[in-house]
C-alpha positions in Angstrom: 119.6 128.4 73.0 116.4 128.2 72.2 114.1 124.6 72.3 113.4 122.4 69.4 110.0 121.8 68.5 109.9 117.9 69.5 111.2 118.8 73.4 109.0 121.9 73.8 105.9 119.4 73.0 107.5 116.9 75.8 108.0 119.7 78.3 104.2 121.0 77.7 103.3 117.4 78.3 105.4 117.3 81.1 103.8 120.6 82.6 100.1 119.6 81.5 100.6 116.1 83.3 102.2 118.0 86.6 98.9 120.3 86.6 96.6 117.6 85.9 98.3 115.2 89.2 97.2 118.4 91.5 94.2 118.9 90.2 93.6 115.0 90.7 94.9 114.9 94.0 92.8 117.9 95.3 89.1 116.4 93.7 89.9 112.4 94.7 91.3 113.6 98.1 87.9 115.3 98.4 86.1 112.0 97.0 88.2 109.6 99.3 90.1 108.3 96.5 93.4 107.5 96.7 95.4 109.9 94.3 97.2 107.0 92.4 94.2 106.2 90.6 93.5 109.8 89.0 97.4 109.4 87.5 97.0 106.3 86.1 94.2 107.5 84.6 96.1 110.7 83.4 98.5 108.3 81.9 95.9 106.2 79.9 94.4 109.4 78.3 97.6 110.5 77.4 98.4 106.8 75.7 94.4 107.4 74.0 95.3 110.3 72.7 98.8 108.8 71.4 96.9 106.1 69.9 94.8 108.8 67.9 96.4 111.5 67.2 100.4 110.0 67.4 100.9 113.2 69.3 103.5 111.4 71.9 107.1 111.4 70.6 109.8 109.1 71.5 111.5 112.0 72.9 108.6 112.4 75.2 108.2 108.7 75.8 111.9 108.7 77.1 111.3 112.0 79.2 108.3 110.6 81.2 110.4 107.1 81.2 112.9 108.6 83.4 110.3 110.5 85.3 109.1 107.4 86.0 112.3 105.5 87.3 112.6 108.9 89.3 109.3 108.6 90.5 110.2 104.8 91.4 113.0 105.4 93.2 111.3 108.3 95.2 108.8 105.4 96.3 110.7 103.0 97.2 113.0 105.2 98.9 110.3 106.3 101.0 109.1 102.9 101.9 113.0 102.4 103.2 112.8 105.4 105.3 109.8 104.8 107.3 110.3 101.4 107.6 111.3 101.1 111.8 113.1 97.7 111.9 114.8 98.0 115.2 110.7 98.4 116.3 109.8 95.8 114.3 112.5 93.2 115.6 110.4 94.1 119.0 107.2 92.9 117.9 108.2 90.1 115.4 106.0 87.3 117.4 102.4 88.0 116.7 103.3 90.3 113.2 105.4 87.5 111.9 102.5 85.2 112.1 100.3 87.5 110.1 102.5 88.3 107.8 103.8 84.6 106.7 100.0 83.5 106.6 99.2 86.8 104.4 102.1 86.3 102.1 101.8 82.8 101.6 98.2 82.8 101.3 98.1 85.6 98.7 101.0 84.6 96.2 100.0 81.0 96.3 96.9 81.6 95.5 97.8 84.0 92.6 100.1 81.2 91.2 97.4 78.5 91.5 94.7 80.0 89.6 97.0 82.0 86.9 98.5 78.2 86.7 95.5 76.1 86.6 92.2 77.9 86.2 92.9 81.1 83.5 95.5 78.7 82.3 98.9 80.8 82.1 102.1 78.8 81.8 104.4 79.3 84.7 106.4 81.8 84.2 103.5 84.8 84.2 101.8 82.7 87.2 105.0 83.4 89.3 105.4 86.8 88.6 101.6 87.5 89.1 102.1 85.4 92.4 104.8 87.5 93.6 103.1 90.9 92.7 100.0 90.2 94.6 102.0 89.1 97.8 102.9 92.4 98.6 100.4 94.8 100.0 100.6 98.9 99.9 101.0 100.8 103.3 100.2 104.4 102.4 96.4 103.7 101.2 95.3 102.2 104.6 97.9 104.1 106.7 95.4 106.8 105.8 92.5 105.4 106.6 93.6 104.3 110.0 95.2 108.2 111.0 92.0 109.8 109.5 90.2 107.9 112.1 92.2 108.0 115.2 93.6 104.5 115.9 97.4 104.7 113.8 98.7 104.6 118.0 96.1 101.8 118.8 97.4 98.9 119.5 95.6 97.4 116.4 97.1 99.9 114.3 100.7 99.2 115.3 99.9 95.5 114.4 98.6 96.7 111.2 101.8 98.9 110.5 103.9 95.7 111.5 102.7 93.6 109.4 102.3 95.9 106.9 106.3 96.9 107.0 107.1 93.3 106.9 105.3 93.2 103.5 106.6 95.6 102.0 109.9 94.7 102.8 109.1 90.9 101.7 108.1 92.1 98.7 110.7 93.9 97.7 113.2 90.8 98.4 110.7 88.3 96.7 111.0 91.2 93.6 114.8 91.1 93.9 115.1 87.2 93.7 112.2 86.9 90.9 114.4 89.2 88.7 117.3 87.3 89.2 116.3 84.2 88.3 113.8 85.2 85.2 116.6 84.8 82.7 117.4 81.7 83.9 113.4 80.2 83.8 113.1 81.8 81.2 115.5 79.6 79.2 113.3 76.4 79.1 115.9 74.5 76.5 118.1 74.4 79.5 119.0 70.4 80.3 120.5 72.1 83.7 117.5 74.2 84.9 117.7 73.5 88.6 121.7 73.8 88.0 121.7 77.0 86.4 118.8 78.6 88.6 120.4 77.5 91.9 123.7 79.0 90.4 122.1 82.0 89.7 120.2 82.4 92.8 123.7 81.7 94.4 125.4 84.6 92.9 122.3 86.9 93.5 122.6 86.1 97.1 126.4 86.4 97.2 126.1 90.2 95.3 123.1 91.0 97.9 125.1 90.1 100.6 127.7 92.3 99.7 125.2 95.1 99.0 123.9 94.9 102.5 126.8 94.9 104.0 127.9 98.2 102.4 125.0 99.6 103.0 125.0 98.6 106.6 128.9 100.1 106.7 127.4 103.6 105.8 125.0 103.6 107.7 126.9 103.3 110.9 130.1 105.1 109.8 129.2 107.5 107.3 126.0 108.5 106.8 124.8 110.4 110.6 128.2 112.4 110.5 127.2 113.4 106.5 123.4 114.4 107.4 124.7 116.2 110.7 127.4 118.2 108.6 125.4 119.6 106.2 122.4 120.3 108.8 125.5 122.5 110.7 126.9 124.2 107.9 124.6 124.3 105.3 121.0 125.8 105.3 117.9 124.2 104.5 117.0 122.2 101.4 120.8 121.5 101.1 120.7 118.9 103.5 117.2 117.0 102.0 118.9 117.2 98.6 122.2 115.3 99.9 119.9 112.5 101.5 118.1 112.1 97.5 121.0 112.6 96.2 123.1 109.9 97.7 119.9 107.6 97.5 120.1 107.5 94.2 123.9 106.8 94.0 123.0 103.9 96.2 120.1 103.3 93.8 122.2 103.6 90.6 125.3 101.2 92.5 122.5 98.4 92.8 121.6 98.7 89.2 125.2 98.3 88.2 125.4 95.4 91.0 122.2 93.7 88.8 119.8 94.4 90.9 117.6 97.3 89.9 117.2 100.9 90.8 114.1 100.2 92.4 115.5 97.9 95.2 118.6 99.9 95.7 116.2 103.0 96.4 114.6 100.4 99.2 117.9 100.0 101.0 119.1 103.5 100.6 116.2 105.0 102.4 116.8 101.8 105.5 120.5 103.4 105.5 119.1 106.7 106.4 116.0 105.5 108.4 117.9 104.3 111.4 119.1 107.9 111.6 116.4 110.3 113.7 118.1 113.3 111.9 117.3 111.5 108.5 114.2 111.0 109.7 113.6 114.1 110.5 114.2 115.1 106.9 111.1 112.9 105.3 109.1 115.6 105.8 111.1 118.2 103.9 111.7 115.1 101.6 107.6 115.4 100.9 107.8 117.9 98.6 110.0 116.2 96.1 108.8 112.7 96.6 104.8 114.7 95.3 106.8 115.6 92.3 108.2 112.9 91.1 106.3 109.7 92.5 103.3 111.0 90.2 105.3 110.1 87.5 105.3 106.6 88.1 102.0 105.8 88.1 101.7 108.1 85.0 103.7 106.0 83.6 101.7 102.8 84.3 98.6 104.6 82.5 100.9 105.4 79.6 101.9 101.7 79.3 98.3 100.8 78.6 96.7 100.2 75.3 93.6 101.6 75.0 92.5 98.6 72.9 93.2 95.9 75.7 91.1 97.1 78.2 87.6 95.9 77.8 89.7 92.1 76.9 91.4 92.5 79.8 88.4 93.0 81.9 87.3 88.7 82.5 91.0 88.3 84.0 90.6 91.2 86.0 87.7 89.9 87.6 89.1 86.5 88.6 92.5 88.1 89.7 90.5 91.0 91.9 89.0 88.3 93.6 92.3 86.0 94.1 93.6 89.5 95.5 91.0 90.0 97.5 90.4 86.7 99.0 94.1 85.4 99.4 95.1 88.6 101.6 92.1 88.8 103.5 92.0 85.0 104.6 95.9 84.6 104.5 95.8 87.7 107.4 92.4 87.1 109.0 92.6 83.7 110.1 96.3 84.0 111.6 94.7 87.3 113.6 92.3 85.0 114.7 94.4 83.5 117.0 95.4 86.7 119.0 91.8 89.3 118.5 88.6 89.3 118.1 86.5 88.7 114.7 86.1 92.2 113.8 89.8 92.9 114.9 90.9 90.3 112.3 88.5 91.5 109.6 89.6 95.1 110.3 93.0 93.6 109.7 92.5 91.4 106.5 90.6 94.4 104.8 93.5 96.7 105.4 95.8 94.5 103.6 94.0 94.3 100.6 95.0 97.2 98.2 97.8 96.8 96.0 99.3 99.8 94.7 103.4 100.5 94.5 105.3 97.0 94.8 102.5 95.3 92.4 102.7 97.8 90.1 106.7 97.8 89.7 107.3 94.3 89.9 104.4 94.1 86.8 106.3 96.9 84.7 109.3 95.4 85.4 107.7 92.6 83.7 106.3 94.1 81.1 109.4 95.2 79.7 110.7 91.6 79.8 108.5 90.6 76.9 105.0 89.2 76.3 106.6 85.5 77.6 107.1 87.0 80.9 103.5 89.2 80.8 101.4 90.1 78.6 99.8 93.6 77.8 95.9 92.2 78.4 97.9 91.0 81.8 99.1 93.9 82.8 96.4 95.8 81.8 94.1 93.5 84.0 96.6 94.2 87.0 96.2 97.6 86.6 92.5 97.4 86.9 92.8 94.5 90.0 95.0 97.8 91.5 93.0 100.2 91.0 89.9 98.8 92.5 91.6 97.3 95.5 92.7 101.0 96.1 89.1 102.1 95.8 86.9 99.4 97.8 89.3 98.1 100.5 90.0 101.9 102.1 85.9 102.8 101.7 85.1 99.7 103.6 88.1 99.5 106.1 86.6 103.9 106.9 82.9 102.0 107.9 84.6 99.4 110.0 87.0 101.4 111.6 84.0 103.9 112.5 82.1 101.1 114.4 85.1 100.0 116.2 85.7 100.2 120.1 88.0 103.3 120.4 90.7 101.3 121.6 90.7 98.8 118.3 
């Protein structure tokens, strides 16, 4: 059967946008830029080019759509896997201190100036609060293996903390989408009512989530990986892992949740597993396919026309992101290191790259009551630059550390 004109357009698109992510990788990997940054930007030239030529069909909008919630899931998935909690739990004491001063410091000082000083009512105030309280592990991760110290004991701090972001953000996402139906009905005489009833059931569903989750991953999921790494040759057994992560992904969509957070606990089912471990790395190849997508996406999202308005709002909110992770880390690490170990620390918590930019799609689809286009479009700037400055000044600090920093 031969292809229709409309879905031989998308796959071109499809194929061009594939060739264009290498080709971005291998020149900002060269210019020590993080990759992300060269799709977005692949994704706003394809939205320019929309906007001018209405070359972009909706069959190809809903082809890179569910690249995207691929590329989401691959993400998040990933974030699950490596995350070591049973290493964490070890070294909650000085981490945990960090990380509540980083988390709290950052998100309330989103909400307080979205609130007060750019004005935004309260609704896009939380939801910028909660996207800039996570932080993104890969960017810095980088910096600190390119230079030595990932094994220091600095950089085990730094992956610490950095876990226990991550994995606040993703909860903070889970309960911010569960209760924006609710806020979002303002007529409500029973606000409190309905949002502590709703917060109520979420917890009640998430609970029972977790708990299934936790049952296959002690009674199910090691004898499934071993089997098909006995009797089945290599990529058979990396597919299974994907494949039942996205079942579990797909279950916590039909749960309520979204596909995003049920990719996060699939991949912590299969982490505690050093077998399913093991498979991450074969897992590389297919997470480089389709995790471009999401950030593609992001670009695609953007109208060409908002940017330069967008741009005053960006500037305040790259400062709020800057400032309330730096401080909210830095002055806790105070406490325990020296200045330049806390600085080294604060900068490496600065960028914001996957859970920022999920929880603000997420958003975005919501409606221009829960964020706005100028919004996101700023928060895609805030992201971009954060990925940019924070890893080229975290390299020059990390160059004139002590060895063992």
């Amino acid at each position: 059967m031969e292809l229709g004109g409309d879905l031989l357009i998308t796959t071109m698109f499809v194929g061009a946008a594939i060739v264009c992510a290498l080709l971005a990788k291998v020149g900002l990997d060269r210019l020590e830029i993080p990759a992300l940054i060269g799709y977005m930007i692949i994704g706003v030239l394809i939205a320019v080019l929309d906007s001018r030529t209405d070359a972009v069909s909706q069959q190809t909008d809903r082809a890179f759509a569910l690249l995207a919630e691929l590329g989401v899931i691959c993400l998040l998935f990933r974030v699950g896997l490596e995350s070591k909690l049973r290493k964490m739990v070890t070294q909650l004491g000085q981490a945990s201190f960090i990380w509540i001063g980083n988390v709290l410091a950052s998100g309330g000082l989103a909400f307080l100036v979205c609130r007060y000083l750019i004005g935004l009512h309260a609704l896009p105030s939380l939801v910028i609060g909660v996207a800039m309280a996570a932080t993104s592990i890969g960017i810095p991760c980088a910096v600190w293996e390119e230079s030595g110290r990932i094994d220091s004991r600095r950089g085990q701090l730094f992956l610490d903390v950095a876990e226990l972001d991550d994995i606040s953000g993703v909860v903070l996402m889970a309960v911010l989408f569960s209760l924006l139906p609710v806020l979002r009905d303002r007529a409500s005489p029973s606000l409190a009512f309905a949002a502590a009833k709703t917060a109520g059931i979420f917890a009640a569903k998430l609970a029972g989530f977790i708990l299934l989750c936790v049952a296959f991953s002690r009674y199910a999921e090691e004898r499934i990986t071993r089997f098909f790494k006995r009797f089945e040759p290599a990529p058979d057994p990396v597919l299974m892992v994907v494949a039942l992560g996205i079942l579990i992904a797909a279950l916590a969509g039909l749960l309520g949740f979204s596909a995003a957070i049920g990719a996060f606990f699939a991949g912590l089912v299969f982490s505690r597993d050093p077998d399913a471990v093991r498979i991450n790395a074969s897992f590389a190849a297919i997470y480089a396919f389709f995790a471009p997508f999401f950030f593609v996406g992001i670009g695609m999202q953007i109208r060409p026309e908002e940017l330069r308005a967008a741009l005053p709002a960006a500037a305040v909110l790259l400062a709020v992101a800057a400032a309330g992770k730096f401080a909210g880390t830095a002055m806790p690490a105070l406490k325990t290191m020296s200045r330049h170990g806390a600085i080294v620390l604060g900068v490496s918590m600065i960028p914001r790259a996957e859970i920022t930019m999920i929880i603000m799609q997420r958003a975005l689809e919501l409606g221009g009551d829960v964020i706005t286009q100028r919004l996101f479009s700023a928060m895609v700037i805030v992201s971009a630059l954060t990925c940019i400055g924070a890893p080229w000044l975290l390299h020059r600090l990390l160059r004139r550390s002590p060895i063992r920093t």
